[in-house]
C-alpha positions as CSV (number, residue, x, y, z in Angstrom):
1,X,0.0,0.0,0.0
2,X,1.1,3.7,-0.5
3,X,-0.1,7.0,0.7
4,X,-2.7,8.6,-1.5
5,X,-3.1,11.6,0.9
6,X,-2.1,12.8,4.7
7,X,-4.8,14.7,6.4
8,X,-4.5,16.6,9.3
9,X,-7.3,19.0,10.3
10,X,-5.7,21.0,12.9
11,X,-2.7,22.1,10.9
12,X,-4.9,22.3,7.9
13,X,-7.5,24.4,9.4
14,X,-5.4,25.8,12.7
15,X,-6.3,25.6,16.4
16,X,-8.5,28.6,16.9
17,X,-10.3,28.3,13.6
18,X,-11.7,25.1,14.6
19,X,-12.2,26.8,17.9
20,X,-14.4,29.2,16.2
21,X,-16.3,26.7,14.1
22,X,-17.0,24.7,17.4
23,X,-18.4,27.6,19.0
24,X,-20.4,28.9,16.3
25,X,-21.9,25.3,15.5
26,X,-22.6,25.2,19.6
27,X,-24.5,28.4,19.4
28,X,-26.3,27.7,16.3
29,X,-27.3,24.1,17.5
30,X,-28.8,25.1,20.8
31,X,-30.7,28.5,19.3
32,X,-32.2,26.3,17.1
33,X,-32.9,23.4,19.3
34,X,-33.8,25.4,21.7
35,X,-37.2,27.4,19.7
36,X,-37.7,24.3,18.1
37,X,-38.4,22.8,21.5
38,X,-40.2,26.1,23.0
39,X,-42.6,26.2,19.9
40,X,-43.4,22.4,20.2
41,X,-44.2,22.1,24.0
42,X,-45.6,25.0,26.0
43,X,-45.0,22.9,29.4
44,X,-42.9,25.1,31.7
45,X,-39.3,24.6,32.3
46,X,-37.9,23.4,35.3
47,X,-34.4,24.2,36.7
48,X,-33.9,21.5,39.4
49,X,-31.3,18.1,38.4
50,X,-28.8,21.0,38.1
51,X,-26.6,19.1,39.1
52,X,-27.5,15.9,37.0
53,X,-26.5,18.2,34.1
54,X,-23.1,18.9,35.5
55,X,-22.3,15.6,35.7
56,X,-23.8,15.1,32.3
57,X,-21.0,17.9,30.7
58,X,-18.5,15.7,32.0
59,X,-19.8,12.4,31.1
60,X,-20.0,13.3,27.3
61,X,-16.6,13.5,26.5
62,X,-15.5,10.1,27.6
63,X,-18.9,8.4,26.5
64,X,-18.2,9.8,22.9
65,X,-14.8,8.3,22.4
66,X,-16.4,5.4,24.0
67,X,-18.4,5.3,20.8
68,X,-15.7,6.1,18.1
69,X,-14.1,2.9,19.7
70,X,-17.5,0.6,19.9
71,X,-17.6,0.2,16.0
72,X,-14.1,-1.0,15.9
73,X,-14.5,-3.9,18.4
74,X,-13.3,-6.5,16.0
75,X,-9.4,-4.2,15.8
76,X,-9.3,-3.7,19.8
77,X,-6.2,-5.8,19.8
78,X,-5.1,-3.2,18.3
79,X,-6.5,-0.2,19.7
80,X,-4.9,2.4,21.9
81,X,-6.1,4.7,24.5
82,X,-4.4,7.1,26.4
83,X,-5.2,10.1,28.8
84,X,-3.4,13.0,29.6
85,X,-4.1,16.7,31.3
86,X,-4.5,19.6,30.1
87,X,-4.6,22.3,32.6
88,X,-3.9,19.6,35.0
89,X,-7.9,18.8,35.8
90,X,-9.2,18.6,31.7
91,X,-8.8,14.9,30.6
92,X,-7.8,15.0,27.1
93,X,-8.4,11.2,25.6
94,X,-7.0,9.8,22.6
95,X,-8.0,6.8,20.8
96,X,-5.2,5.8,17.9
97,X,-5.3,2.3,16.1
98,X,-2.1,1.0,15.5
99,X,-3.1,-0.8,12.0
100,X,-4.6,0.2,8.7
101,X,-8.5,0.1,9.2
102,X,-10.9,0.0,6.3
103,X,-12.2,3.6,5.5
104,X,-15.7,2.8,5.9
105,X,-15.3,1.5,9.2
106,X,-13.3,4.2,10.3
107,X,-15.9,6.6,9.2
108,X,-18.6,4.9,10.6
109,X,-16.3,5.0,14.1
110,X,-16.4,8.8,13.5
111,X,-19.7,9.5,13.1
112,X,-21.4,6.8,15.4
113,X,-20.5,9.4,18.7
114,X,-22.9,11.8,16.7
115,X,-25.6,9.4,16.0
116,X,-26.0,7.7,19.7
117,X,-25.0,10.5,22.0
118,X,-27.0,12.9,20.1
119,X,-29.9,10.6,19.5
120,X,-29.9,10.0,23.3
121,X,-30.1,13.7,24.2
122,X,-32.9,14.8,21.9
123,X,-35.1,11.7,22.6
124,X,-34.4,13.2,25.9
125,X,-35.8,16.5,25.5
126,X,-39.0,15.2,23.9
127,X,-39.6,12.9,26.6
128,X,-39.1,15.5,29.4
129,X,-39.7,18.7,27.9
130,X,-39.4,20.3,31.6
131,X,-35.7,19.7,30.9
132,X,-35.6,20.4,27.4
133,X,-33.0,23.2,27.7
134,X,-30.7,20.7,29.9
135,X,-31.0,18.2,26.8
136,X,-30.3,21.0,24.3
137,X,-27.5,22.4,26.1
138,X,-25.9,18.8,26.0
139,X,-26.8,18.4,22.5
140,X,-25.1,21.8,21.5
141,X,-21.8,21.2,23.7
142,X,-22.0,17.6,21.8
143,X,-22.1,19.0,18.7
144,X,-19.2,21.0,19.2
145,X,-16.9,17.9,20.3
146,X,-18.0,16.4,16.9
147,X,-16.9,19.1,14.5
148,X,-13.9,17.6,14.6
149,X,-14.7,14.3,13.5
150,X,-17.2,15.6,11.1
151,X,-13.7,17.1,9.3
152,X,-12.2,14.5,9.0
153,X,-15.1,12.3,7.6
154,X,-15.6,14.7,5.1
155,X,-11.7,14.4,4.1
156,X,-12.3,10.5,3.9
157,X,-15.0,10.5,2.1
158,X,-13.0,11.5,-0.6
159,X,-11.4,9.4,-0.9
160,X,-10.7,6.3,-2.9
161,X,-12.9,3.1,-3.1
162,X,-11.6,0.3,-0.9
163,X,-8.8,2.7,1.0
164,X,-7.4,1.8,4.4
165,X,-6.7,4.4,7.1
166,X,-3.7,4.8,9.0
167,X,-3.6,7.1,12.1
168,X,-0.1,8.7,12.8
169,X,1.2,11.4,15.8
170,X,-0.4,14.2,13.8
171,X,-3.8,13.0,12.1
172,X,-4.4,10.5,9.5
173,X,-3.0,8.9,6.3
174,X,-5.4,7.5,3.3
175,X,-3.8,4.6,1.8
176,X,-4.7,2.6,-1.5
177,X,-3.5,-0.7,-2.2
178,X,-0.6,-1.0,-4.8
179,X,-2.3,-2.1,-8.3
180,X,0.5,-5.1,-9.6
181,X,2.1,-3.9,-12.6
182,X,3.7,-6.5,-14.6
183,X,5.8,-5.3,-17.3
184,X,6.6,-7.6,-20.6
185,X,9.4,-7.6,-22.4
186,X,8.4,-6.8,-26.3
């Protein structure tokens, strides 16, 4: 196999652009969750389980890479995941895979945080519209942890047919398997 492309969103885009984007998408997400929620229920909201919420801000992080690494079950061999500190109290996780996955499973381990977690929160705020804005909130904050990943599938996507991806220190390499030449002598 050989490289067809490196990708690496946070050089490519920069720190505090994707920053930006991940704020914006937050506000946008909740403003519209938000009135969506107000104009379907006219129930009254309720600020107690304050707490609850907290505690939900700090569960989502870990329970989304929790599902970038459910969809790769059948490489956890092979999967790594390490914590460190940023700030000394934010846990920053990283989930690398130390072999070449196929690039549809590695897209569907991008996007399946997005699809759970978020599916989760909004049956949420349906089902207790007293708490709608706690599920929104979540949903936004969510949404903005995903940008991210959402990058990155659309780099893949791409990409070629039957690609493999390779994670490195600094993002991600696409590789294509080798076509055999065979050259004939004339």
């Amino acid at each position: 196999m050989h490289c067809w492309k490196s990708i690496n969103v946070k050089k490519q885009y920069g720190f505090y652009r994707i920053f930006m984007f991940s704020a914006i998408l937050v506000l946008a997400v909740f403003s519209f969750l938000y009135i969506s929620s107000q104009l379907i229920s006219e129930t009254s909201l309720k600020d107690q389980y304050f707490l609850v919420f907290v505690i939900g801000l700090f569960i989502i992080y870990p329970s989304h890479k929790l599902f970038h690494v459910l969809p790769l079950l059948s490489y956890l061999n092979n999967i790594i995941i390490k914590t460190r500190f940023q700030f000394y109290f934010v846990p920053i996780m990283s989930v690398r895979v130390k072999k070449p996955i196929p690039k549809t499973a590695f897209i569907l381990a991008l996007v399946s945080p997005f699809i759970i977690i978020n599916t989760v929160l909004l049956t949420g705020a349906f089902s207790f519209p007293s708490y709608s804005h706690y599920f929104t909130m979540l949903t936004a904050y969510h949404c903005g942890i995903c940008l991210v990943d959402f990058l990155y599938a659309k780099c893949l996507l791409k990409s070629p047919k039957g690609a493999f991806i390779e994670e490195y220190d600094e993002g991600y390499e696409i590789l294509v398997p080798v076509k055999n030449i065979q050259y004939t002598n004339a």
